[in-house]
DSSP file (Angstrom, degrees, kcal/mol; ACC not computed):
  #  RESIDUE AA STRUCTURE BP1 BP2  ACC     N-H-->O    O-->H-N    N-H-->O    O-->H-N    TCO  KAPPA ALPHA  PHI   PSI    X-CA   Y-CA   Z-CA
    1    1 A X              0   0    0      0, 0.0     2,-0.4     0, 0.0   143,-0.4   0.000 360.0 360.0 360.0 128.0    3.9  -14.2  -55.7
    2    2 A X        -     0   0    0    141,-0.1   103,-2.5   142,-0.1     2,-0.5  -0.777 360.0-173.1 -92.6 141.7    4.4  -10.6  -55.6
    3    3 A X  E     -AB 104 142A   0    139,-0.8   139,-2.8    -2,-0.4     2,-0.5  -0.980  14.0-139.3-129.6 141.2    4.2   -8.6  -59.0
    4    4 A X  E     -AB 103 141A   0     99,-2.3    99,-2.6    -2,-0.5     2,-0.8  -0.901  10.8-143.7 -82.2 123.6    5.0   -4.8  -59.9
    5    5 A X  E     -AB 102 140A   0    135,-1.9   135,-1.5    -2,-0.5     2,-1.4  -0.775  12.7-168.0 -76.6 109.8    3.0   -3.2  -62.0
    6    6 A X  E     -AB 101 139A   0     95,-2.6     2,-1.0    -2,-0.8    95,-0.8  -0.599  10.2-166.3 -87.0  87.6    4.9   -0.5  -64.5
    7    7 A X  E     -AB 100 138A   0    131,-2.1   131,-1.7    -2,-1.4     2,-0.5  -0.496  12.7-177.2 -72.3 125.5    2.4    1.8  -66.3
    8    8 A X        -     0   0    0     91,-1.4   129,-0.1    -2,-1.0    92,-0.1  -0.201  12.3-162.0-104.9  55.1    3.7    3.7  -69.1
    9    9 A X  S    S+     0   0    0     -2,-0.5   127,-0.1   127,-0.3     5,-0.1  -0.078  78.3   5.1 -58.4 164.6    0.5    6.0  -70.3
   10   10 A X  S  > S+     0   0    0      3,-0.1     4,-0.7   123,-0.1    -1,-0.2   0.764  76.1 163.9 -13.4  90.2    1.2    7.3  -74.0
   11   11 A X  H  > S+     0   0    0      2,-0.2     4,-2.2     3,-0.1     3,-0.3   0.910  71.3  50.2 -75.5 -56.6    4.2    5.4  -74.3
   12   12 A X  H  > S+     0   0    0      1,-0.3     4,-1.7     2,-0.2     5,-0.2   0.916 111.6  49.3 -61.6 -53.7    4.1    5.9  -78.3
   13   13 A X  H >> S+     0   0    0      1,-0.2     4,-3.1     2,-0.2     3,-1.1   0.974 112.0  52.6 -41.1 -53.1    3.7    9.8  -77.9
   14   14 A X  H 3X S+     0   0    0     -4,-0.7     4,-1.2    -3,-0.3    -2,-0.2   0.935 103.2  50.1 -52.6 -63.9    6.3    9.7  -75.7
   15   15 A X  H 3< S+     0   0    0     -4,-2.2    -1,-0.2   117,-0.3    -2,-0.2   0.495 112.2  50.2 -70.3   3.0    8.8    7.9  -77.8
   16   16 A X  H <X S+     0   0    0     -4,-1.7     4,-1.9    -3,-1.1     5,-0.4   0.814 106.2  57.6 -79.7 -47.6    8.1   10.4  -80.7
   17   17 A X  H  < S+     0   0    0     -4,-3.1    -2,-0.2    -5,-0.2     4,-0.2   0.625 117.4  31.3 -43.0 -34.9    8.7   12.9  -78.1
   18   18 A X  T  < S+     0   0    0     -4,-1.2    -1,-0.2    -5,-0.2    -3,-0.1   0.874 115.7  56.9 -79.5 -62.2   12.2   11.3  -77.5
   19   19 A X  T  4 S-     0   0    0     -5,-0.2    -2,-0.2     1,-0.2    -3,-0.1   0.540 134.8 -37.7 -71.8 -20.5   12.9   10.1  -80.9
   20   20 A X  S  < S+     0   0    0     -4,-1.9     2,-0.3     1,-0.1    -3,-0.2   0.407  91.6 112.3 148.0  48.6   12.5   13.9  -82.7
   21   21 A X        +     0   0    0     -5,-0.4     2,-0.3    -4,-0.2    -1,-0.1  -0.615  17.9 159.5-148.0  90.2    9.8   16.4  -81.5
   22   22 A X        +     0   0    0     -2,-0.3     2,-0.2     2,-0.0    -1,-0.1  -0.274  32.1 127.1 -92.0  53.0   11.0   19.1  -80.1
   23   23 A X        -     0   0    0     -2,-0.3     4,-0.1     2,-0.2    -2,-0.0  -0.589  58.3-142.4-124.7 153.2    8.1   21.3  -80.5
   24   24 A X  S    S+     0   0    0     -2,-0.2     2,-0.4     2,-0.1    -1,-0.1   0.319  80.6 101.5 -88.8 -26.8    5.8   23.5  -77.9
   25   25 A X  S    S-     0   0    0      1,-0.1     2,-0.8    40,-0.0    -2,-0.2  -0.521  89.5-105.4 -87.0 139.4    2.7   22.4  -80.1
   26   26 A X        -     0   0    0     -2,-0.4    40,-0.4     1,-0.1     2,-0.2  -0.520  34.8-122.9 -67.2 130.1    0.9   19.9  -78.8
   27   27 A X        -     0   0    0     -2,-0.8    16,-2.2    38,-0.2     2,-0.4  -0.411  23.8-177.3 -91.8 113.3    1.4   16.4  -80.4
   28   28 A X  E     -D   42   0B   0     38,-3.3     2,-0.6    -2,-0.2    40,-0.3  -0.832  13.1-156.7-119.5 110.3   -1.5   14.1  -82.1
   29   29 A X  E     -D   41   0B   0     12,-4.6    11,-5.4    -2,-0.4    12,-0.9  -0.528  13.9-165.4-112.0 137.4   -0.4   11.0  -83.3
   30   30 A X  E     +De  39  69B   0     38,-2.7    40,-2.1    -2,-0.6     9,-0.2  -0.658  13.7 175.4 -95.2 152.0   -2.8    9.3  -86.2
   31   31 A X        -     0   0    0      7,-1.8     2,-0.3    -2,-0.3     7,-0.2  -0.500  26.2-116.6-112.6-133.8   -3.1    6.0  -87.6
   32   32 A X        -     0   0    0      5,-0.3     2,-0.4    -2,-0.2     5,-0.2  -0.907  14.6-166.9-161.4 125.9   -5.7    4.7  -90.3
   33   33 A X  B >  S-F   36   0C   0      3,-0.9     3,-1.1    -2,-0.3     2,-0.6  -0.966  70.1 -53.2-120.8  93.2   -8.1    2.4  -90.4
   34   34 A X  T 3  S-     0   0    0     -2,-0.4     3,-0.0     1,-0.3     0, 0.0  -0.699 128.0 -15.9  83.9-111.9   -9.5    1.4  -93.5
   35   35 A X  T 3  S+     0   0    0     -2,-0.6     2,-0.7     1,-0.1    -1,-0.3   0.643 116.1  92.2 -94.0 -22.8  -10.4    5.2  -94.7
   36   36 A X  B <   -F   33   0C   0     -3,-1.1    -3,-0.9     1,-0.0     2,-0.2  -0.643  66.9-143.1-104.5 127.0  -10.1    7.0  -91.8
   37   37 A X        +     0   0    0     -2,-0.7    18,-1.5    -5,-0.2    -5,-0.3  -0.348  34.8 177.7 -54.5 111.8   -7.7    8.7  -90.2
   38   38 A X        -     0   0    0     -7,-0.2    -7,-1.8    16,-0.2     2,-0.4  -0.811  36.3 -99.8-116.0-177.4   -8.3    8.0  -86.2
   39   39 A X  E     -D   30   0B   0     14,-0.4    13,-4.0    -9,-0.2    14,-0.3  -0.759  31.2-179.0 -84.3 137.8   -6.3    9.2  -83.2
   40   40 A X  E    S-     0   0B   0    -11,-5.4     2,-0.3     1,-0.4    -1,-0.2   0.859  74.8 -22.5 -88.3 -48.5   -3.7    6.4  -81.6
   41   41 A X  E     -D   29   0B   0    -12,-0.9   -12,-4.6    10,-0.1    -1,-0.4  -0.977  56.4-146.3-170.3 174.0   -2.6    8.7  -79.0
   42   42 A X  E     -D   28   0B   0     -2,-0.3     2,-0.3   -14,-0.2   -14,-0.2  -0.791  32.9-108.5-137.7 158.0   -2.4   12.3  -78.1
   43   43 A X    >   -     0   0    0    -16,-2.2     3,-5.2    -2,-0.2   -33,-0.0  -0.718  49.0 -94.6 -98.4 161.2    0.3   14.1  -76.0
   44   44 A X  T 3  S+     0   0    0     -2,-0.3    -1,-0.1     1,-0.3   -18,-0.0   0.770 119.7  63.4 -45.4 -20.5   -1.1   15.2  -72.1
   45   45 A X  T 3  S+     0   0    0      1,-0.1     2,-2.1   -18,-0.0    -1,-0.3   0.763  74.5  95.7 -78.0  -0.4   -2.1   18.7  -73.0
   46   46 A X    X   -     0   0    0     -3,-5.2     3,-1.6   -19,-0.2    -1,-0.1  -0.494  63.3-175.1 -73.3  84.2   -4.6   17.3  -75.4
   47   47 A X  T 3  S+     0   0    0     -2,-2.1     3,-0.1     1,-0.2    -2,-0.0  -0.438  72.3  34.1 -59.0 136.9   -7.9   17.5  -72.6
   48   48 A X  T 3  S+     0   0    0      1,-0.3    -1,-0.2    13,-0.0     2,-0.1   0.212  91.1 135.5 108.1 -18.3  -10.7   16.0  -74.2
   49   49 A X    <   -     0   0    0     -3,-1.6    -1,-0.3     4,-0.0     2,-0.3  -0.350  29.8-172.8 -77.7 148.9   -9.0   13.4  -76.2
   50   50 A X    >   -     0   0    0     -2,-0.1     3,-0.5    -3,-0.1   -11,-0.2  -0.901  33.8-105.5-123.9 165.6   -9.8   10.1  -76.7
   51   51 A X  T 3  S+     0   0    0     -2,-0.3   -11,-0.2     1,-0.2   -10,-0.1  -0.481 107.3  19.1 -76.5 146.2   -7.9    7.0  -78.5
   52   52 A X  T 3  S+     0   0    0    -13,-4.0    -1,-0.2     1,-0.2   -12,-0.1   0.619  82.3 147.2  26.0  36.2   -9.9    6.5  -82.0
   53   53 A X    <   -     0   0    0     -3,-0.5   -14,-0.4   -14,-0.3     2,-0.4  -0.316  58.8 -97.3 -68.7 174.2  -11.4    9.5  -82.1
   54   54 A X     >  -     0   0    0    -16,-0.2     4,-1.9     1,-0.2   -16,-0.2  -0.843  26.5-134.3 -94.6 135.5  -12.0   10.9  -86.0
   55   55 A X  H  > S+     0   0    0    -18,-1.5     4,-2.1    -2,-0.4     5,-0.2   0.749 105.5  65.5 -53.1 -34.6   -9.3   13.3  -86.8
   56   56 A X  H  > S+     0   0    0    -19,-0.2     4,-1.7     1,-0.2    -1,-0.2   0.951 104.5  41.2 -33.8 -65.4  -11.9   15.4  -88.1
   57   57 A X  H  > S+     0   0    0      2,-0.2     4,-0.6     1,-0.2    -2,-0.2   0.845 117.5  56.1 -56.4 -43.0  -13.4   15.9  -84.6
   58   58 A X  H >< S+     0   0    0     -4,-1.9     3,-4.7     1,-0.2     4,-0.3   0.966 101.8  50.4 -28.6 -96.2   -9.7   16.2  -83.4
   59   59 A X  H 3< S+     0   0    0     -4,-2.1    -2,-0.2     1,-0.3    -1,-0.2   0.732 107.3  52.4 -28.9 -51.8   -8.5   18.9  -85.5
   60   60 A X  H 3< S+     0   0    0     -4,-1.7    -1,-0.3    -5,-0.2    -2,-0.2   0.727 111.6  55.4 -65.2 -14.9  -11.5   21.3  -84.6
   61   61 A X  S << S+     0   0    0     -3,-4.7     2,-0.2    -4,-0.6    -2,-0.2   0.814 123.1  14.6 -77.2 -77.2  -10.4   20.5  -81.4
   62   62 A X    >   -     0   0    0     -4,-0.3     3,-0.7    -3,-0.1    -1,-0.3  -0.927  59.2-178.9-133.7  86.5   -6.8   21.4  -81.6
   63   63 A X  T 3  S+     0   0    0      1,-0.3    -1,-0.1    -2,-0.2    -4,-0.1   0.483  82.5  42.7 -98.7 -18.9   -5.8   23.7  -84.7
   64   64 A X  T 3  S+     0   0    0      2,-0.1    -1,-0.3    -5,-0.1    -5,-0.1   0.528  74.6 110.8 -92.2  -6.0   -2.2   23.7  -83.6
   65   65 A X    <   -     0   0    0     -3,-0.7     2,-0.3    -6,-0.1   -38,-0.2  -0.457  67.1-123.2 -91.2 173.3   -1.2   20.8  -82.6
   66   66 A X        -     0   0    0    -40,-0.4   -38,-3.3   -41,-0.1     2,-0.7  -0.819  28.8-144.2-101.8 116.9    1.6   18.9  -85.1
   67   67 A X        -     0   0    0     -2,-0.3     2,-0.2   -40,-0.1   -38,-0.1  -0.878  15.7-165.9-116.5 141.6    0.3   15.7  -86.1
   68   68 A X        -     0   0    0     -2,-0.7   -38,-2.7   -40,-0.3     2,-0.2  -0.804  22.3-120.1-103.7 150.7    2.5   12.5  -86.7
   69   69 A X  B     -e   30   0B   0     -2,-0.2   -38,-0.1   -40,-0.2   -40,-0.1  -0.682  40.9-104.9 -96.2 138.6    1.9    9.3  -88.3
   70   70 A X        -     0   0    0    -40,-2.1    -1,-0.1    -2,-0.2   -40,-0.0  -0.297  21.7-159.8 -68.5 153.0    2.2    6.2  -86.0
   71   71 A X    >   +     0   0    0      1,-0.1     3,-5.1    -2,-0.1     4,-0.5  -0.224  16.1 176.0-125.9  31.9    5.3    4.2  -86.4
   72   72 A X  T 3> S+     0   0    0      1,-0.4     4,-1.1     2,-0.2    -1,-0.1   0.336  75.1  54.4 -23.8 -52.8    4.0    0.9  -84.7
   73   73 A X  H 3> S+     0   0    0      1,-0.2     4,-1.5     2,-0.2    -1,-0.4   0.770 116.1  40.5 -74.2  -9.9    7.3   -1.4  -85.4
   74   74 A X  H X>>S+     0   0    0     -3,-5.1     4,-2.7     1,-0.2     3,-1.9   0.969 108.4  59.5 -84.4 -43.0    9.8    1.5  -83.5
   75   75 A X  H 3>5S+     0   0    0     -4,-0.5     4,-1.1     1,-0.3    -1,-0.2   0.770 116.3  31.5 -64.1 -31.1    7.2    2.1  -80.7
   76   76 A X  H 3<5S+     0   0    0     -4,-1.1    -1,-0.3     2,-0.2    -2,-0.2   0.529 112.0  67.4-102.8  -8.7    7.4   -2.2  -79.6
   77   77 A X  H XX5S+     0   0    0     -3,-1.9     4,-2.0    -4,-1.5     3,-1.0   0.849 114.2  31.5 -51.6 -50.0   11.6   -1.9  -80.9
   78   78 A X  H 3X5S+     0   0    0     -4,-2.7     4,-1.1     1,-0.4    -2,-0.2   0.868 119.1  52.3 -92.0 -10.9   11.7    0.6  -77.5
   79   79 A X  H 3X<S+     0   0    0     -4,-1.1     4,-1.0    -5,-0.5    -1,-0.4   0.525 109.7  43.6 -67.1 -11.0    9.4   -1.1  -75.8
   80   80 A X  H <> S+     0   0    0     -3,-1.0     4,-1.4    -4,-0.2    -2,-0.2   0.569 110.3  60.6-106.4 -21.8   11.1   -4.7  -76.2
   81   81 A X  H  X S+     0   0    0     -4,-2.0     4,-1.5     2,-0.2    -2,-0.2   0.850 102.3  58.1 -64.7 -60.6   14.5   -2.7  -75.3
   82   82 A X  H  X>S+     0   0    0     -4,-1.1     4,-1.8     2,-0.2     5,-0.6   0.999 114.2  30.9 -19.2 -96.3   12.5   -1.9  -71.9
   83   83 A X  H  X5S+     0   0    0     -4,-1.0     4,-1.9     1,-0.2    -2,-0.2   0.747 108.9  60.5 -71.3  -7.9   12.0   -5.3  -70.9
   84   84 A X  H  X5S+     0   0    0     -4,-1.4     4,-1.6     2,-0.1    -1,-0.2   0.994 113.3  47.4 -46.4 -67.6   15.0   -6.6  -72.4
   85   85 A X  H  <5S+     0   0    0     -4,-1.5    -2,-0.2    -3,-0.3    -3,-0.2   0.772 117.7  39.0  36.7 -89.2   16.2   -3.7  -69.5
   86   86 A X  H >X5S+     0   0    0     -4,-1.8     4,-2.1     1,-0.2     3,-1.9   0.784 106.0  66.5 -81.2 -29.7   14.0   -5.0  -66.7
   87   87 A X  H 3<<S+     0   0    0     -4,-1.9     3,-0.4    -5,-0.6    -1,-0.2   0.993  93.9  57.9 -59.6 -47.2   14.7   -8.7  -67.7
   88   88 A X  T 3< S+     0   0    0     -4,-1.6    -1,-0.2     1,-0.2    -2,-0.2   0.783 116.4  40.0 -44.6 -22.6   18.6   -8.3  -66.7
   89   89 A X  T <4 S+     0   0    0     -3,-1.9     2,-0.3     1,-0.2    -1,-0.2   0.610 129.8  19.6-110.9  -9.3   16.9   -7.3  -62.9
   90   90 A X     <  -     0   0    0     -4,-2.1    -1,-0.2    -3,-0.4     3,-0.2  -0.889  63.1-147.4-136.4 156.1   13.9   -9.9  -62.6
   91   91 A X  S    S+     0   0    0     -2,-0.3     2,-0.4    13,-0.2    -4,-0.1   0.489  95.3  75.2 -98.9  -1.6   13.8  -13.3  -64.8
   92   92 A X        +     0   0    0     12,-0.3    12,-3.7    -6,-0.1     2,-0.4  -0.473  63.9 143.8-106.6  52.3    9.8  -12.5  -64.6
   93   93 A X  E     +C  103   0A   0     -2,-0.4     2,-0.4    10,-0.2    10,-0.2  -0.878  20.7 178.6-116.6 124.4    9.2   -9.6  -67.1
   94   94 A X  E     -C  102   0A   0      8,-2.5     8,-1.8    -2,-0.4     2,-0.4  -0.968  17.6-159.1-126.7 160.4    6.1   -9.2  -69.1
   95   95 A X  E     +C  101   0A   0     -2,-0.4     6,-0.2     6,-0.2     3,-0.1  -0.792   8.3 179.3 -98.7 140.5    4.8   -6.9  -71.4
   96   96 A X  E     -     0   0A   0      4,-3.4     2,-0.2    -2,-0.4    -1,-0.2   0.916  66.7 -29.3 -97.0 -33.1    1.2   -6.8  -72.1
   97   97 A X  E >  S-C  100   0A   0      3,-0.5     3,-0.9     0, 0.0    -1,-0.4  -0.578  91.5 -64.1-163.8-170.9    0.6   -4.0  -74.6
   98   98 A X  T 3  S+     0   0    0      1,-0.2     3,-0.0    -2,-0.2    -3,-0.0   0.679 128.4  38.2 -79.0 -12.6    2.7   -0.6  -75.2
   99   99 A X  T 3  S+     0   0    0      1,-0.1   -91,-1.4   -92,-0.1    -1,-0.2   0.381  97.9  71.3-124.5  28.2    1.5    0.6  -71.3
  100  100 A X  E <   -AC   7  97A   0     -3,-0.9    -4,-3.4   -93,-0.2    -3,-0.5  -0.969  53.5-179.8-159.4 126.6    1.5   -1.7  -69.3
  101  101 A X  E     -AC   6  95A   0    -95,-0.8   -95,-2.6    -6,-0.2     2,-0.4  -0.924  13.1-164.5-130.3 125.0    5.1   -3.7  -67.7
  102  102 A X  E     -AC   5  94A   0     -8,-1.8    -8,-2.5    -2,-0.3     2,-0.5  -0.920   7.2-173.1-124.5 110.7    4.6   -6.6  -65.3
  103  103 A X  E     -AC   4  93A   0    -99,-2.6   -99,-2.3    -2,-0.4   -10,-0.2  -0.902  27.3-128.8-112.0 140.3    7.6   -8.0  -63.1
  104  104 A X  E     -A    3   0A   0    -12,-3.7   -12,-0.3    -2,-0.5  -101,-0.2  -0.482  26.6-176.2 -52.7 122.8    7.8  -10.7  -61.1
  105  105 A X    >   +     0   0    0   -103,-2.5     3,-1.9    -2,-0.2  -102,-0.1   0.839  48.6 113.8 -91.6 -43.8    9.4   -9.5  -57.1
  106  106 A X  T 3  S+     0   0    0   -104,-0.4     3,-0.1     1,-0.3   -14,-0.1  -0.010  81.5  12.7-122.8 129.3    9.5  -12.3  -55.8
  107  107 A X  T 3  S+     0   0    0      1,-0.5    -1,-0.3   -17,-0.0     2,-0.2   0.265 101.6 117.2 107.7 -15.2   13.5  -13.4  -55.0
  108  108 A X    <   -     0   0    0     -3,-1.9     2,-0.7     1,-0.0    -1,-0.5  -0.494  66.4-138.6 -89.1 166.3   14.5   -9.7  -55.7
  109  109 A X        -     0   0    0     -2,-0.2     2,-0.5    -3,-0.1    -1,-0.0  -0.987  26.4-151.4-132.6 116.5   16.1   -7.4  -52.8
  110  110 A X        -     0   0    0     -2,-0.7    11,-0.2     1,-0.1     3,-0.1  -0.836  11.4-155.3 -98.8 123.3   14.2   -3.8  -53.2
  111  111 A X  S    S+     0   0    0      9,-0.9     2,-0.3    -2,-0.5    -1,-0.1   0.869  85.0  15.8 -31.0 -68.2   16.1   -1.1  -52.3
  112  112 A X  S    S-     0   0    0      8,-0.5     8,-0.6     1,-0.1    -1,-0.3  -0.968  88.0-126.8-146.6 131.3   13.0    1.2  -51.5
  113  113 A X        -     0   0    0     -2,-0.3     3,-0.3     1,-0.1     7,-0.2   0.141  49.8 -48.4 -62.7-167.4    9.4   -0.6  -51.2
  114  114 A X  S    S+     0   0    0      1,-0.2    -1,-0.1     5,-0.1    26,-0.1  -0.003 107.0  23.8 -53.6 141.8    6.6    0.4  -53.1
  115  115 A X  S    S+     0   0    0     24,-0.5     2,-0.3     1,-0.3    -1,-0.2   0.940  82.0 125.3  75.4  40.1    4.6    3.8  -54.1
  116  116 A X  S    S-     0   0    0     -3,-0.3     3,-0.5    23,-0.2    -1,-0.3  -0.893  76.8-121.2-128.7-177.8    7.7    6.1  -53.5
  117  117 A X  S    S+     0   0    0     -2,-0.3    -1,-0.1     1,-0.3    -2,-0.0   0.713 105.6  61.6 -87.1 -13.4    9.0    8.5  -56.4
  118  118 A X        +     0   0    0     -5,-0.1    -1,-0.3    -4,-0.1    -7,-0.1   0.269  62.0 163.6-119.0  29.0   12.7    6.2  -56.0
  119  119 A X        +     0   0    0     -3,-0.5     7,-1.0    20,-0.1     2,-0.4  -0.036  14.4 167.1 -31.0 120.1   12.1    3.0  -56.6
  120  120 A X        -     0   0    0     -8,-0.6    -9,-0.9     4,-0.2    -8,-0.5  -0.984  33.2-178.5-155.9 134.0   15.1    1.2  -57.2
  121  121 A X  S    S-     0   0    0     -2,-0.4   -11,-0.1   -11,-0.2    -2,-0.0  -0.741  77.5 -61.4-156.0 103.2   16.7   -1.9  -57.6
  122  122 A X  S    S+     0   0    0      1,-0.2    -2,-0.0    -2,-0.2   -12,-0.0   0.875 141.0  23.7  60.5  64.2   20.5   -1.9  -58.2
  123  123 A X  S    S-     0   0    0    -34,-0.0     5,-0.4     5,-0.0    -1,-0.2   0.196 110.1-116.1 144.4  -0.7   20.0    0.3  -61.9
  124  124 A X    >>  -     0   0    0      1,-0.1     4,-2.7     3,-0.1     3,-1.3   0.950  21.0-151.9  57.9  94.4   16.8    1.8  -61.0
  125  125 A X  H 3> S+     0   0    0      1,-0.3     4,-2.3     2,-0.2    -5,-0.1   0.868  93.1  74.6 -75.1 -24.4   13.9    0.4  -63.6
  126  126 A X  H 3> S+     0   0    0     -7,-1.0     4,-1.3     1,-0.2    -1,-0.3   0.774  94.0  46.7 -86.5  -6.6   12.2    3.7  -62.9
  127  127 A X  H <4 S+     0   0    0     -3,-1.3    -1,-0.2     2,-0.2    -2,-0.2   0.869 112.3  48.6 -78.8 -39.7   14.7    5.6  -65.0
  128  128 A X  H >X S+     0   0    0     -4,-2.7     3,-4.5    -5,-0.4     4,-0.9   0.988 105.6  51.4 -50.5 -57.8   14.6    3.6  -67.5
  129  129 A X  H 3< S+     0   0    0     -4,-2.3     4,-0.5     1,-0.4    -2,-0.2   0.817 108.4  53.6 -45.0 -57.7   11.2    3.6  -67.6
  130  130 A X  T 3< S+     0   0    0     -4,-1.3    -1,-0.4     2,-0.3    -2,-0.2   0.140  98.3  73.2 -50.5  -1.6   11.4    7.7  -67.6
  131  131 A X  T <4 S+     0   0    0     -3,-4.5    -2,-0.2    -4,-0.2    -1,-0.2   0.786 109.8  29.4 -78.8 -83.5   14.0    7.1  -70.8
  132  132 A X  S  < S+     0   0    0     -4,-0.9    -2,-0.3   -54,-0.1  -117,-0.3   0.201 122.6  53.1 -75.0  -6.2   10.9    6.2  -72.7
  133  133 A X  S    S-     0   0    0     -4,-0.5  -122,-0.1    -5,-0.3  -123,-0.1  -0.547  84.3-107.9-104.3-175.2    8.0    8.5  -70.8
  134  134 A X  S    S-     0   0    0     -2,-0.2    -4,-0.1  -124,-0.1    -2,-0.1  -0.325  80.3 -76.2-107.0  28.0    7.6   12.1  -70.0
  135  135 A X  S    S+     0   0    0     -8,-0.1    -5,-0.1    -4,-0.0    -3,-0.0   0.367 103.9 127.6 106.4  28.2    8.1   11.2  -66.4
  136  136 A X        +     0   0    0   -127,-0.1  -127,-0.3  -126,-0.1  -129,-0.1   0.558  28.5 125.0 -85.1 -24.6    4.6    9.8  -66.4
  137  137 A X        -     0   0    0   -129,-0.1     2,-0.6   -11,-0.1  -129,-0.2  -0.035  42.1-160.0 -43.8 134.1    5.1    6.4  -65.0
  138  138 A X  E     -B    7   0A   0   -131,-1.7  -131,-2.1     2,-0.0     2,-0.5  -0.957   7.3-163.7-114.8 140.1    3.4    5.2  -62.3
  139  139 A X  E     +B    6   0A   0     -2,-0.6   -24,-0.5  -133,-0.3     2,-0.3  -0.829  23.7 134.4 -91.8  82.1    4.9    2.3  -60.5
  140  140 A X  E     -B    5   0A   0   -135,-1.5  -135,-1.9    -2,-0.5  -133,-0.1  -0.992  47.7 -75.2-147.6 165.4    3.0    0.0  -58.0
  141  141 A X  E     -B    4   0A   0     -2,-0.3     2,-0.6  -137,-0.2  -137,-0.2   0.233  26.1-152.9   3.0 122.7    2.0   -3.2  -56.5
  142  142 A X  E     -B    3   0A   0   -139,-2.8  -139,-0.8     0, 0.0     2,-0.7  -0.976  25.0-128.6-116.2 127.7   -0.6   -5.6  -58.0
  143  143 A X              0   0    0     -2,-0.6  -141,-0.1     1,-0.2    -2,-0.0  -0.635 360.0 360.0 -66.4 108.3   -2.3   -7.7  -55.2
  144  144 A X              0   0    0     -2,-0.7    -1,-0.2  -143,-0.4  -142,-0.1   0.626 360.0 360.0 -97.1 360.0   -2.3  -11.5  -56.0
């Protein structure tokens, strides 16, 4: 069986990014855990960041950036909207987590193989996929 792998890195940033942040500052998006505020995800210009860092540590960090509170149920509404998407072009789509898309090849007729920027097959999954990123996707092969 052949599978594609779709990675979608900060897919949640992203779909703030989409959804209503039109801003130049860079974007830190928090949740909370228990008492503390950690980071969920960060938008790319953040060097340095990591997922569940302390906001504290953040913030000294990044004194501009705009920070948003995570919105968990929209972030898996446009992610289930995705493979809803990719299910009309494979019957073999899964999601694993918000960044990561697995489809099943095998029966499909690809347009353009693997590892090029135009991957397409008859609606092009990598625009969609570019609906919902900052053109960040990578698209390629997993060896079974």
């Amino acid at each position: 069986m052949r599978i594609l792998c779709v990675l979608l890195p900060h897919f949640p940033i992203n779909c703030e990014k989409l959804r209503n942040h039109d801003t130049t500052h860079p974007l830190i998006m928090t949740t909370t855990v228990g008492s503390q505020k950690l980071v969920l995800d960060y938008s790319r210009e953040c060097k340095g960041l990591q997922r569940e860092m302390p906001l504290q540590q953040v913030l000294s960090l990044y004194v501009e950036a705009e920070l948003i509170q995570a919105d968990i149920p929209y972030y898996w509404d446009v992610f289930n909207e995705t493979l809803d998407f990719m299910e009309e072009k494979s019957p073999l789509v899964e999601g694993s987590d918000l960044e990561a898309i697995y489809i099943g090849l095998d029966g499909l007729e690809l347009a353009v193989l693997f590892y090029t920027k135009e991957f397409n097959t008859a609606g092009s999954w990598r625009n969609q996929t570019e609906n919902h990123t900052d053109g960040s996707a990578l698209i390629g092969p997993i060896r079974t």
